[in-house]
N, CA, C and O atoms as a GROMACS GRO file, in nm:
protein
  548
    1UNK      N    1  -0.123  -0.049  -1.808
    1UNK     CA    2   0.005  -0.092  -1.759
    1UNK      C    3   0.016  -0.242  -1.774
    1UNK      O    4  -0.086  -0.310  -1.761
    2UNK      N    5   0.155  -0.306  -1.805
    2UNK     CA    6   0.180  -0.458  -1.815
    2UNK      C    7   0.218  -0.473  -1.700
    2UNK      O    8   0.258  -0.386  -1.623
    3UNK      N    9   0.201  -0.649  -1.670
    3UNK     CA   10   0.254  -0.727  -1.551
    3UNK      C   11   0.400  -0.744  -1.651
    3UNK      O   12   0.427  -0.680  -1.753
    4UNK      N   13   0.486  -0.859  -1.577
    4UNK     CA   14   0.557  -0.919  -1.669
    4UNK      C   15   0.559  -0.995  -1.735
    4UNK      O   16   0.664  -1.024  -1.792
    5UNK      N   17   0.411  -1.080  -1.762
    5UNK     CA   18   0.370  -1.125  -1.931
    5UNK      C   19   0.327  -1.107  -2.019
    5UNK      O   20   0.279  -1.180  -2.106
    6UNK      N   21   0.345  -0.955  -2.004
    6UNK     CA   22   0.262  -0.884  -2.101
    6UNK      C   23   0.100  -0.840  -2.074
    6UNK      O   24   0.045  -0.756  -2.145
    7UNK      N   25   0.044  -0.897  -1.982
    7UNK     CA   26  -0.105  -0.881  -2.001
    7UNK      C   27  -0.154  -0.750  -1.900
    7UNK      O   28  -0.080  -0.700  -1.816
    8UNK      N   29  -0.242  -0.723  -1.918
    8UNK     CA   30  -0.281  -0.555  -1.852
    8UNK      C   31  -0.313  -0.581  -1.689
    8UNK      O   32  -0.367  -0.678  -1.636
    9UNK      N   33  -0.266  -0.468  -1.635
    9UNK     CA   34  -0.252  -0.487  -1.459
    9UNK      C   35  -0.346  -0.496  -1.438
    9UNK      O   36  -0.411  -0.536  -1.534
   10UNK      N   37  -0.425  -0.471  -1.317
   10UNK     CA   38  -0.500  -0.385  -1.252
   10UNK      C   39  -0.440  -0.289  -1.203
   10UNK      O   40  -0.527  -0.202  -1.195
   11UNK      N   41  -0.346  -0.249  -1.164
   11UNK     CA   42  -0.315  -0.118  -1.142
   11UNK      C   43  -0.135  -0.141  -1.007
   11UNK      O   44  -0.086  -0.234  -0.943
   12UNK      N   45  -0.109  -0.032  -1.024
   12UNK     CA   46   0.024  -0.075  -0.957
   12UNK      C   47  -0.002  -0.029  -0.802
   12UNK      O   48  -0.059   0.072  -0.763
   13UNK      N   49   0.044  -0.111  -0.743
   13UNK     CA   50   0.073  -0.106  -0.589
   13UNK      C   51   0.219  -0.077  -0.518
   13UNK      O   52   0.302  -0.164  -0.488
   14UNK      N   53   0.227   0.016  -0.505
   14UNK     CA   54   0.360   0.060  -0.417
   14UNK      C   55   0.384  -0.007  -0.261
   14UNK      O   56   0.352   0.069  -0.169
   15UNK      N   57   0.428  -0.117  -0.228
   15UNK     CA   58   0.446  -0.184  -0.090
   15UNK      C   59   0.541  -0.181   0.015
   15UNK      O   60   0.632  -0.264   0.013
   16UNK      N   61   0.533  -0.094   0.109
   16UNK     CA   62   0.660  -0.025   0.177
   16UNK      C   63   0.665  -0.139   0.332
   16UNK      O   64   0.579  -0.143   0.420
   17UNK      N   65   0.751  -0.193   0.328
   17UNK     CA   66   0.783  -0.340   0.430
   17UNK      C   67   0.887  -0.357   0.446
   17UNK      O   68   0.935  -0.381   0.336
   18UNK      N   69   0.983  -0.361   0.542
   18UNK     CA   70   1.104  -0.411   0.562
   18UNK      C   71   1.168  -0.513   0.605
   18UNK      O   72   1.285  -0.530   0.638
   19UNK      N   73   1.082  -0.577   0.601
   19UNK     CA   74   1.116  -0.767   0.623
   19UNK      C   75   1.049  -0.814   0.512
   19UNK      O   76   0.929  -0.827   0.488
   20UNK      N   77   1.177  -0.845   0.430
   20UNK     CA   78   1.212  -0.908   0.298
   20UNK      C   79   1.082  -1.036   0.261
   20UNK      O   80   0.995  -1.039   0.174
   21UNK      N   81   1.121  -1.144   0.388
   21UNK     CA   82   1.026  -1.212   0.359
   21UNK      C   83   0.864  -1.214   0.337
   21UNK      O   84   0.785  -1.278   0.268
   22UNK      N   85   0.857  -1.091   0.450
   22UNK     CA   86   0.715  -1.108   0.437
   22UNK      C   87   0.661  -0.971   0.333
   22UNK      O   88   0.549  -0.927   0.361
   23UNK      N   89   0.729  -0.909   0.224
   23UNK     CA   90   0.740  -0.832   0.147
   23UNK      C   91   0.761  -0.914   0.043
   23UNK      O   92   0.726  -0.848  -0.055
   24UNK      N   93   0.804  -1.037   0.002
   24UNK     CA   94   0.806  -1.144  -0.096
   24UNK      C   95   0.676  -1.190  -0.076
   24UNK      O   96   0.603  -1.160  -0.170
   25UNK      N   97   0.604  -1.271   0.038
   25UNK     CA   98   0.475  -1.295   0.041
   25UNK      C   99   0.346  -1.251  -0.025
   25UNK      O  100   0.263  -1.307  -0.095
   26UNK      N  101   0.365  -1.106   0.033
   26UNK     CA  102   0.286  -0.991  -0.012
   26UNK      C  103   0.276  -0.986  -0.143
   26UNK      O  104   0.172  -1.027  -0.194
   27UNK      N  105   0.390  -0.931  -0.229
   27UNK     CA  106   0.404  -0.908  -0.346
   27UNK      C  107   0.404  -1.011  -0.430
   27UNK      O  108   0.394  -0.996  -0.552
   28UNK      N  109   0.416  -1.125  -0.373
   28UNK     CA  110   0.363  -1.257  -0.455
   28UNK      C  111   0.229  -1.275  -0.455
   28UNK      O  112   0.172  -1.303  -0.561
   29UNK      N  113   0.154  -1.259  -0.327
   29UNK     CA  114  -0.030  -1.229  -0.347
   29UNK      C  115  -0.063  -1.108  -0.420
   29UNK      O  116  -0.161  -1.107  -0.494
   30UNK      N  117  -0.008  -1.033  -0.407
   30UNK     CA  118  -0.042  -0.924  -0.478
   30UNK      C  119  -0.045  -0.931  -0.629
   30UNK      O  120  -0.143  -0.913  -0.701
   31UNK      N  121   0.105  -0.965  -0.674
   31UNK     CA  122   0.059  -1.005  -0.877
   31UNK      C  123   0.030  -1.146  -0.887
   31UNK      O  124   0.061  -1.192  -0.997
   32UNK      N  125  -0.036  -1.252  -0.785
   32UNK     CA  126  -0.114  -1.347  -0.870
   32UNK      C  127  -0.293  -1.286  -0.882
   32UNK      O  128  -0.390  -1.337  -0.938
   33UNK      N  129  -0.282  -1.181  -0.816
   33UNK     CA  130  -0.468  -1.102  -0.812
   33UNK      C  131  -0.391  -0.980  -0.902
   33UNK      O  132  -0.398  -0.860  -0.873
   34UNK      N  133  -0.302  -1.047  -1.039
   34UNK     CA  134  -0.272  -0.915  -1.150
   34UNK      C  135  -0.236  -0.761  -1.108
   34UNK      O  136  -0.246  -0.672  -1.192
   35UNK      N  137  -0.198  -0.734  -0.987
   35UNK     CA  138  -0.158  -0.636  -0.962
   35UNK      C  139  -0.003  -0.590  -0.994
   35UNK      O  140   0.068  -0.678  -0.945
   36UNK      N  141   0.062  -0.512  -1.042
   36UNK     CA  142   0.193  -0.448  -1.086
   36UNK      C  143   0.228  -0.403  -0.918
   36UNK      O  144   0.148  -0.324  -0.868
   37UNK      N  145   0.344  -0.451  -0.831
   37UNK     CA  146   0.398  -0.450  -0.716
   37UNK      C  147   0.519  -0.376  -0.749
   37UNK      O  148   0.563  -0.398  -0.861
   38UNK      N  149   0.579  -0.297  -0.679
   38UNK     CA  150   0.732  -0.190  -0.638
   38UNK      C  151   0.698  -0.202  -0.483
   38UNK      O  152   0.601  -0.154  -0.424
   39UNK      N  153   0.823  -0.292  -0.423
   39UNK     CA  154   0.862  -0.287  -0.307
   39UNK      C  155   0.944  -0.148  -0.245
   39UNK      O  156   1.010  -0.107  -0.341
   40UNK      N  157   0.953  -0.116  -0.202
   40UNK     CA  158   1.012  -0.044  -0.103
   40UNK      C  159   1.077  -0.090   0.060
   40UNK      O  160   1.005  -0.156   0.136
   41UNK      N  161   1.175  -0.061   0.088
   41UNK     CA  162   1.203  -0.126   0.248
   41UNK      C  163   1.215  -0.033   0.344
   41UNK      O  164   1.242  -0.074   0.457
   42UNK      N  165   1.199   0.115   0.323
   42UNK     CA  166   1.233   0.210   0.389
   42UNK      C  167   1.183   0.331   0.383
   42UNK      O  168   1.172   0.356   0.263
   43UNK      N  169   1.154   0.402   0.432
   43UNK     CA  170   1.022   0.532   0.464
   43UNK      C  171   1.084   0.635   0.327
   43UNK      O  172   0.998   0.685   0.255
   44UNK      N  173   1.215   0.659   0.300
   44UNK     CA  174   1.279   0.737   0.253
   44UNK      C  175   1.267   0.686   0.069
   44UNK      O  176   1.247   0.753  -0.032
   45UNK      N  177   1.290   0.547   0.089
   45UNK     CA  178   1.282   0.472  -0.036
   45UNK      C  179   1.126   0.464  -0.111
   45UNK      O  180   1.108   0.483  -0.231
   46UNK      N  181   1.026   0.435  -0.020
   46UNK     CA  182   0.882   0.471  -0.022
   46UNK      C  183   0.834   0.570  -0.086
   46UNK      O  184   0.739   0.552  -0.161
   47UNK      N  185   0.899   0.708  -0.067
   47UNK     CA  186   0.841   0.830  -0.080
   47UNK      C  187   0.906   0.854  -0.202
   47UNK      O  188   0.829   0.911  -0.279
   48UNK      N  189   1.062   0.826  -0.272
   48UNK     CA  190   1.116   0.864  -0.369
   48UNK      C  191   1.054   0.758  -0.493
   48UNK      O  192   1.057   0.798  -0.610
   49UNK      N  193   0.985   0.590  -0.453
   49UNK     CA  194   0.927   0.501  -0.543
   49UNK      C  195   0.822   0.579  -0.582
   49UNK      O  196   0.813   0.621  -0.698
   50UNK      N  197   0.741   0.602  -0.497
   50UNK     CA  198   0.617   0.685  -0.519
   50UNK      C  199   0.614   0.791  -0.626
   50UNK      O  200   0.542   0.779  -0.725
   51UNK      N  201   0.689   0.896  -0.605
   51UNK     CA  202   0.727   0.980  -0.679
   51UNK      C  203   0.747   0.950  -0.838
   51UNK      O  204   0.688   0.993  -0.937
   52UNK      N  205   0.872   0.843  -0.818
   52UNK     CA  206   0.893   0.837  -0.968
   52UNK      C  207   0.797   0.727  -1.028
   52UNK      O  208   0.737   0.744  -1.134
   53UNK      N  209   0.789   0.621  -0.957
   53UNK     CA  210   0.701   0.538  -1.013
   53UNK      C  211   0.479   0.537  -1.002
   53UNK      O  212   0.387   0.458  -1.022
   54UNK      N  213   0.492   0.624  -0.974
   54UNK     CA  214   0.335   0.674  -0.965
   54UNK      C  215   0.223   0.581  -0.949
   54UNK      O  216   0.139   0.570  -1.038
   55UNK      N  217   0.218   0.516  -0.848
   55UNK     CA  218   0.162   0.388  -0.769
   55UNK      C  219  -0.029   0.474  -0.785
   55UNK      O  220  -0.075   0.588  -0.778
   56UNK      N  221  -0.085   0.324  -0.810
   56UNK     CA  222  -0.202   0.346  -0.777
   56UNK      C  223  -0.244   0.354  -0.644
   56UNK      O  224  -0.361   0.390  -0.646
   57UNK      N  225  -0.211   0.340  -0.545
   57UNK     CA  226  -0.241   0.274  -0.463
   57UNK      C  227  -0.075   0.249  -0.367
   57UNK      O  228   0.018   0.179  -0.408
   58UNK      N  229  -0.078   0.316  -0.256
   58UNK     CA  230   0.029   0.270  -0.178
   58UNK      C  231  -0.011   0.213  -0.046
   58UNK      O  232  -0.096   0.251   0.035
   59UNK      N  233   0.091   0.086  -0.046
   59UNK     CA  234   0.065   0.025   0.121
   59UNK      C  235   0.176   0.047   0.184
   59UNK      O  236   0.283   0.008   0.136
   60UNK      N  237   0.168   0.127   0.328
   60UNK     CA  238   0.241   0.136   0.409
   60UNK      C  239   0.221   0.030   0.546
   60UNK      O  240   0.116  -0.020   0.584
   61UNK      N  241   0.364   0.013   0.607
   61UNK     CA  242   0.396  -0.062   0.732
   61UNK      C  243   0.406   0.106   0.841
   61UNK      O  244   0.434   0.220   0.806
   62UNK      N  245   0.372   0.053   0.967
   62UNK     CA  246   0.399   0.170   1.032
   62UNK      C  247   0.551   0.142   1.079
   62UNK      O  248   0.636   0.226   1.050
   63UNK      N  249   0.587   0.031   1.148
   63UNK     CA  250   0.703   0.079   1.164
   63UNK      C  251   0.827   0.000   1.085
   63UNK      O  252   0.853  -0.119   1.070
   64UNK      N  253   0.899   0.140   1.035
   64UNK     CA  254   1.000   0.105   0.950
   64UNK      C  255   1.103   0.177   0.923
   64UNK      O  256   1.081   0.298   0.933
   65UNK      N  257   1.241   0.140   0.883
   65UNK     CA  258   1.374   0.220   0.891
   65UNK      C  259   1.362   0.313   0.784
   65UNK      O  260   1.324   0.290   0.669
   66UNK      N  261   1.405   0.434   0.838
   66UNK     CA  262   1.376   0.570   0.782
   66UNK      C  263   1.253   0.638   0.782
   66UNK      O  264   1.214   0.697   0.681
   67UNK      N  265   1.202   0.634   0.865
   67UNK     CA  266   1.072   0.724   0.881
   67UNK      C  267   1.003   0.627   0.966
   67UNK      O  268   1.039   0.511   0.985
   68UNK      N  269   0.881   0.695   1.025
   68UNK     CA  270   0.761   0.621   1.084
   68UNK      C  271   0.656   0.590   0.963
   68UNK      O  272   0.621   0.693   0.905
   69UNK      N  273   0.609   0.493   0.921
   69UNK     CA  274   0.421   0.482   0.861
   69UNK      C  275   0.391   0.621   0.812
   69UNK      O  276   0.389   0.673   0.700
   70UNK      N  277   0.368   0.666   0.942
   70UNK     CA  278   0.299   0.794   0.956
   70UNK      C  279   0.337   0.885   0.889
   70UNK      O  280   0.262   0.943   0.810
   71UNK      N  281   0.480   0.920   0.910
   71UNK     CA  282   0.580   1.006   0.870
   71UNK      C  283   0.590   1.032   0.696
   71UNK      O  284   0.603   1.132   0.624
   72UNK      N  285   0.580   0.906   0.677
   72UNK     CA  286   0.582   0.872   0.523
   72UNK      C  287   0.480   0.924   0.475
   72UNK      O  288   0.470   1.022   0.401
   73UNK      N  289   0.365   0.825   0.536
   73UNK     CA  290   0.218   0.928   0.476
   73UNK      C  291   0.196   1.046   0.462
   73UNK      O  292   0.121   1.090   0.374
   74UNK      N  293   0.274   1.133   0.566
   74UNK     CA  294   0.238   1.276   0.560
   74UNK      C  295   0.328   1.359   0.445
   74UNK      O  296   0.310   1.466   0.386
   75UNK      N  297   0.438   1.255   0.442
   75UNK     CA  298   0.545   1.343   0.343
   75UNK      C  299   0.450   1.330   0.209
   75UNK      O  300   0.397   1.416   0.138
   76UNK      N  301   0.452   1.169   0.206
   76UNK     CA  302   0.326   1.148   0.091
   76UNK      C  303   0.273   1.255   0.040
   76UNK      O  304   0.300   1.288  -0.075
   77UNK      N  305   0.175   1.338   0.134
   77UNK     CA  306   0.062   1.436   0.104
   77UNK      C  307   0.124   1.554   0.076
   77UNK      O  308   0.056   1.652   0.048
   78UNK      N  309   0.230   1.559   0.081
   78UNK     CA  310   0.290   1.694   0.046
   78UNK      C  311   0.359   1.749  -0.072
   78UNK      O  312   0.421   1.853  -0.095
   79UNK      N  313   0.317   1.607  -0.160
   79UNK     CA  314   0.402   1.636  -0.322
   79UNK      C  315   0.284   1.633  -0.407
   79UNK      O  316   0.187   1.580  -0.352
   80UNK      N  317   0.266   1.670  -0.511
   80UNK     CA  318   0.175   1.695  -0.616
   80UNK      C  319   0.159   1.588  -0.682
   80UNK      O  320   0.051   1.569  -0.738
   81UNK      N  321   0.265   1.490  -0.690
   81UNK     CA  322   0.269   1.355  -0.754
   81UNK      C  323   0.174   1.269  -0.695
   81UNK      O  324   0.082   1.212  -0.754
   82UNK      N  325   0.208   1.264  -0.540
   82UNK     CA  326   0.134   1.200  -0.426
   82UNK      C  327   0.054   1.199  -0.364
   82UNK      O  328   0.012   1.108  -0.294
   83UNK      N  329   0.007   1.329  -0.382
   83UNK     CA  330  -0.091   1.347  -0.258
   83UNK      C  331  -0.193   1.287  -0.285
   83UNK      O  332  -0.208   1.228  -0.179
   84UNK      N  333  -0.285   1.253  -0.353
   84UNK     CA  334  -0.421   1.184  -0.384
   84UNK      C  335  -0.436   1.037  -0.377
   84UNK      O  336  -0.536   0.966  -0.364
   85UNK      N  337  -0.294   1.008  -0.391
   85UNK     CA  338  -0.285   0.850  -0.426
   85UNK      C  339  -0.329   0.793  -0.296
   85UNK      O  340  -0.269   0.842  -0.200
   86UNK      N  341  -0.413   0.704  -0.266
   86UNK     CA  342  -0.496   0.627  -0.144
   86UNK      C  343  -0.355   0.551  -0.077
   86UNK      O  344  -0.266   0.498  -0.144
   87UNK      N  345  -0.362   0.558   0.041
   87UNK     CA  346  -0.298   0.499   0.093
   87UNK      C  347  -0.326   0.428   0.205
   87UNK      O  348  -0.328   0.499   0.306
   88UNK      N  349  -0.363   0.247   0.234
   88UNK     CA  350  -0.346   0.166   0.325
   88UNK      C  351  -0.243   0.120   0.397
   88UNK      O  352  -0.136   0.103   0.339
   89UNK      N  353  -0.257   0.083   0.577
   89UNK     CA  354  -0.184   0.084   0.602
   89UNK      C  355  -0.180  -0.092   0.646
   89UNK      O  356  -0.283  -0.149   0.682
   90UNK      N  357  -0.086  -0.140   0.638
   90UNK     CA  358  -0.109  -0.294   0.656
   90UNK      C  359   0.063  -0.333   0.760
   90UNK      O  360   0.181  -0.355   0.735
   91UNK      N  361  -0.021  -0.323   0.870
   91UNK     CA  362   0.081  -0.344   1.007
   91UNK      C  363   0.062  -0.497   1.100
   91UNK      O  364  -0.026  -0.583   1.092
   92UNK      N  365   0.171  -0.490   1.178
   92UNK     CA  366   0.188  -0.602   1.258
   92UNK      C  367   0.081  -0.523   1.379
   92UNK      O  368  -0.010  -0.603   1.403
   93UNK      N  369   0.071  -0.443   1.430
   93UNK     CA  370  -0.008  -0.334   1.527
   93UNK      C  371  -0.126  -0.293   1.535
   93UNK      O  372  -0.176  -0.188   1.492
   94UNK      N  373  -0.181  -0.396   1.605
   94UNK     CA  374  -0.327  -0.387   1.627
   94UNK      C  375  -0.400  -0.284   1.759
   94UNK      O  376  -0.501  -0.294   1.829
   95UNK      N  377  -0.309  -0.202   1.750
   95UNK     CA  378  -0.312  -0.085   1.835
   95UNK      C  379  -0.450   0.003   1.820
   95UNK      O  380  -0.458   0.019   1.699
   96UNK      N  381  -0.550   0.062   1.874
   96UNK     CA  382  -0.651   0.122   1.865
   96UNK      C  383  -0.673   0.261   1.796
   96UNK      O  384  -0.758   0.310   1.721
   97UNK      N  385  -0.528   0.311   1.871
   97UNK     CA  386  -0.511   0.443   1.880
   97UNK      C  387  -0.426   0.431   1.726
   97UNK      O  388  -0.479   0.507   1.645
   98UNK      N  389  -0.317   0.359   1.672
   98UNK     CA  390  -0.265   0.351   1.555
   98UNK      C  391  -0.404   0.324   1.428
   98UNK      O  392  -0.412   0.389   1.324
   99UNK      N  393  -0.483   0.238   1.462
   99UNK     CA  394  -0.609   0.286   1.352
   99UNK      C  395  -0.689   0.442   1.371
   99UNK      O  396  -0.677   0.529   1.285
  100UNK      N  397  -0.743   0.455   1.453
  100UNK     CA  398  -0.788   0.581   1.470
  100UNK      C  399  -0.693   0.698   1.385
  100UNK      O  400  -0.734   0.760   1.286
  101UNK      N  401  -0.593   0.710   1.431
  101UNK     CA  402  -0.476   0.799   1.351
  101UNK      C  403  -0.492   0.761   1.233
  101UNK      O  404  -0.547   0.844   1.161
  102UNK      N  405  -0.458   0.644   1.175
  102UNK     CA  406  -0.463   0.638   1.048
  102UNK      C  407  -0.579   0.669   0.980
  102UNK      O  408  -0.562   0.708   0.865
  103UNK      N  409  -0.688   0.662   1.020
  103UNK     CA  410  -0.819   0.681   0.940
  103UNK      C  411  -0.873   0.830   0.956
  103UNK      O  412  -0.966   0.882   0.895
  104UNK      N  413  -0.780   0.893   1.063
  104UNK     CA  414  -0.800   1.061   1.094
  104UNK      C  415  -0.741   1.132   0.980
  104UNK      O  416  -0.799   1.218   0.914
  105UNK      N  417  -0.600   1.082   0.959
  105UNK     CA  418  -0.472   1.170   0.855
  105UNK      C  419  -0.580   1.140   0.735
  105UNK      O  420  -0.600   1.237   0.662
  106UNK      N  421  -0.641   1.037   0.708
  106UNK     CA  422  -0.712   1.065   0.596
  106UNK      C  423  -0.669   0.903   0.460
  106UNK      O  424  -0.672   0.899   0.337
  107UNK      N  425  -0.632   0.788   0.574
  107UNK     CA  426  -0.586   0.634   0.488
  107UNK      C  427  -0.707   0.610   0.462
  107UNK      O  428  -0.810   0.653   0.515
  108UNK      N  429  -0.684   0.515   0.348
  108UNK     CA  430  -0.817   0.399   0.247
  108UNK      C  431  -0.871   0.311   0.382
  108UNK      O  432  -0.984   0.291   0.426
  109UNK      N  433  -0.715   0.259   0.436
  109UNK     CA  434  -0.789   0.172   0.537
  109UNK      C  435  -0.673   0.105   0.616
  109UNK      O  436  -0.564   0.097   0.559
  110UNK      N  437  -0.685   0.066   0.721
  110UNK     CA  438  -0.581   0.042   0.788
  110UNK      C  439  -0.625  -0.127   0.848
  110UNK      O  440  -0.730  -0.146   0.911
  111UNK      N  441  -0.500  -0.269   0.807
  111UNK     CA  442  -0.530  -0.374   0.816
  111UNK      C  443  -0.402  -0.450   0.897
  111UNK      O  444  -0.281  -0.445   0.878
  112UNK      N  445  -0.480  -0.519   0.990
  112UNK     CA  446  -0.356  -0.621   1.086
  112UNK      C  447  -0.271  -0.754   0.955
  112UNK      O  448  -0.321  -0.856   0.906
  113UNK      N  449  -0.190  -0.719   0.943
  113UNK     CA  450  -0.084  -0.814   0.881
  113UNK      C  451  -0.136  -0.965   0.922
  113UNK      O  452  -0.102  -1.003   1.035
  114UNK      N  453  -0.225  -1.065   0.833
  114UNK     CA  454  -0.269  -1.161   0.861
  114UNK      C  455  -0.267  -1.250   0.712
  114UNK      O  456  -0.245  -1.189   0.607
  115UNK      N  457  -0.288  -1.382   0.712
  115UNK     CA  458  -0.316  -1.429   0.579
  115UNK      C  459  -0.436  -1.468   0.562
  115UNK      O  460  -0.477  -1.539   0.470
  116UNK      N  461  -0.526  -1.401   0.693
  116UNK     CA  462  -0.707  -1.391   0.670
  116UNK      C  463  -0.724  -1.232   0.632
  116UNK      O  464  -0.841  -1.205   0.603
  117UNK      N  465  -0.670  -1.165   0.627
  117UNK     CA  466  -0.644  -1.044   0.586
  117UNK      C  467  -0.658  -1.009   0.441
  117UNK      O  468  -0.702  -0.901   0.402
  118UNK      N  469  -0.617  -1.108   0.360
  118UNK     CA  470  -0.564  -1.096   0.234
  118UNK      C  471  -0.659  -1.042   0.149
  118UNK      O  472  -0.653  -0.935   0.088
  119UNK      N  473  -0.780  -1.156   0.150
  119UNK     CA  474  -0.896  -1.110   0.046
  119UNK      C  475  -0.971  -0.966   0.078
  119UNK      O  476  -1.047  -0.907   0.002
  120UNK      N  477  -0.925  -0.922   0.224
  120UNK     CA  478  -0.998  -0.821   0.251
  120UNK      C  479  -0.944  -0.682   0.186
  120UNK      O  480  -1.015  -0.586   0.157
  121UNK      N  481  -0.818  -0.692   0.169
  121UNK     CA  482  -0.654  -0.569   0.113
  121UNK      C  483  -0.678  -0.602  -0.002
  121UNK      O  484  -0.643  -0.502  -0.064
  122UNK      N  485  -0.712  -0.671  -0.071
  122UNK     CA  486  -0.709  -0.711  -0.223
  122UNK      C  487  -0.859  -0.585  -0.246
  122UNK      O  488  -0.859  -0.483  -0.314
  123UNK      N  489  -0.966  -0.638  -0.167
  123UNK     CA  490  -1.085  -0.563  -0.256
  123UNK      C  491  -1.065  -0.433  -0.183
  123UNK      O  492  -1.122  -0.340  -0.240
  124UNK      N  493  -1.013  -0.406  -0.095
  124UNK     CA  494  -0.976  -0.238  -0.095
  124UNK      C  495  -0.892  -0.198  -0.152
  124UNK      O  496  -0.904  -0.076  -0.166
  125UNK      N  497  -0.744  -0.265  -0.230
  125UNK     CA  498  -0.675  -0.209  -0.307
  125UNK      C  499  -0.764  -0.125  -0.425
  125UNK      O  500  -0.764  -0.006  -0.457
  126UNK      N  501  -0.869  -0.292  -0.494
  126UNK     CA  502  -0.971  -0.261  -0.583
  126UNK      C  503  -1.044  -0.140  -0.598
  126UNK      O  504  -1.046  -0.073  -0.702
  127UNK      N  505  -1.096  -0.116  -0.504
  127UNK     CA  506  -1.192  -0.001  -0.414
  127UNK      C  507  -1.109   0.099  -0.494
  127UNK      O  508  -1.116   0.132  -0.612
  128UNK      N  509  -1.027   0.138  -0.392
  128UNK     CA  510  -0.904   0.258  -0.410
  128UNK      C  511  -0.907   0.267  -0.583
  128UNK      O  512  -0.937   0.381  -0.620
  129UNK      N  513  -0.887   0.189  -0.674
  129UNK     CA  514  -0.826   0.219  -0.770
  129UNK      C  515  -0.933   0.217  -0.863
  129UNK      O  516  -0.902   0.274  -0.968
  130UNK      N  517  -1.069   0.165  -0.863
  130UNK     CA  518  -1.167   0.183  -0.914
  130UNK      C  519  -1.288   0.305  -0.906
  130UNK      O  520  -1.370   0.357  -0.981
  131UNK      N  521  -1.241   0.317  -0.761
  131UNK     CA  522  -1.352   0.418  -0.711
  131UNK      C  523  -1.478   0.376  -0.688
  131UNK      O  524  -1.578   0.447  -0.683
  132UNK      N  525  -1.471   0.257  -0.675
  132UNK     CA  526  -1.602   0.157  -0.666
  132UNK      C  527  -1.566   0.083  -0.546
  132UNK      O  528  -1.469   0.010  -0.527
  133UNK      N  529  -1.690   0.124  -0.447
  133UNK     CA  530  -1.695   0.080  -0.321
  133UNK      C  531  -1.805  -0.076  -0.333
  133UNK      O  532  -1.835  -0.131  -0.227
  134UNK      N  533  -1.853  -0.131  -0.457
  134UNK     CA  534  -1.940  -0.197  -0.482
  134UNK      C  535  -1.812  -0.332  -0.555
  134UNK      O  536  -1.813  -0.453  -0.578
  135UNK      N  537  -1.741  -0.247  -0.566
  135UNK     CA  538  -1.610  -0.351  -0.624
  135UNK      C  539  -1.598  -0.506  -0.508
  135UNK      O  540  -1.549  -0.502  -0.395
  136UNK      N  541  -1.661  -0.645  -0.582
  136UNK     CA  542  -1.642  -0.754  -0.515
  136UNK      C  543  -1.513  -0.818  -0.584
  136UNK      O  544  -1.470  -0.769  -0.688
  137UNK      N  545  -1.451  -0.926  -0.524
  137UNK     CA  546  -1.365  -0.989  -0.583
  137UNK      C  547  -1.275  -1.022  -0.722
  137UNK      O  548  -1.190  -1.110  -0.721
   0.00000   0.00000   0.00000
């Protein structure tokens, strides 16, 4: 797959966030570490990107207009397109019980929305899309 200069991805990331800005942030860290980014703003919009655009790798927000996180994930698992594709969840919600859930339904990994966060979502995107848990930077 190409970025938009032509040169080969690492793999595409589907990013479901509904605050614009910090969904510009994201997706600006995301393709300077060569990753191919499709935003999404909405649980409903998420699940139909996914579909057609066949994400390596999807990051979900838990809460967001048109569905819950959750909600999404599960629809996620229920299409043939989707279901395998790893999915992290990268929230404002450092809730106990919201990780636990997430790592029960069966997520890559579930991360507090931080900009010490970053390098850590980058080598689990890696992870996810390599299949290499030995995958450094």
């Amino acid at each position: 797959m190409k970025t938009k200069g032509g040169e080969l991805a690492e793999g595409k990331v589907l990013l479901l966030e509904d605050n614009h800005l910090v969904a510009k942030i994201w997706k600006n860290l995301l393709e300077k570490e060569d990753f191919e980014v499709v935003v999404a703003t909405s649980g409903e919009e998420a699940v139909s990107q996914a579909r057609s655009n066949r994400p390596d790798v999807v990051i979900l927000d838990i809460v967001v207009p048109e569905g819950h996180g959750f909600q999404v994930f599960q629809t996620l698992k229920l299409f043939e397109e989707t279901k395998n594709v790893p999915v992290i969840f990268l929230t404002s919600l450092n809730r106990h019980a919201d990780r636990r859930r997430a790592l029960e339904l069966g997520a890559a990994g579930y991360f507090i929305k931080s900009p010490l966060v970053s390098r850590e979502l980058i080598k689990k995107i890696r992870e996810c899309i390599t299949g290499d848990s030995a995958v450094s930077q």
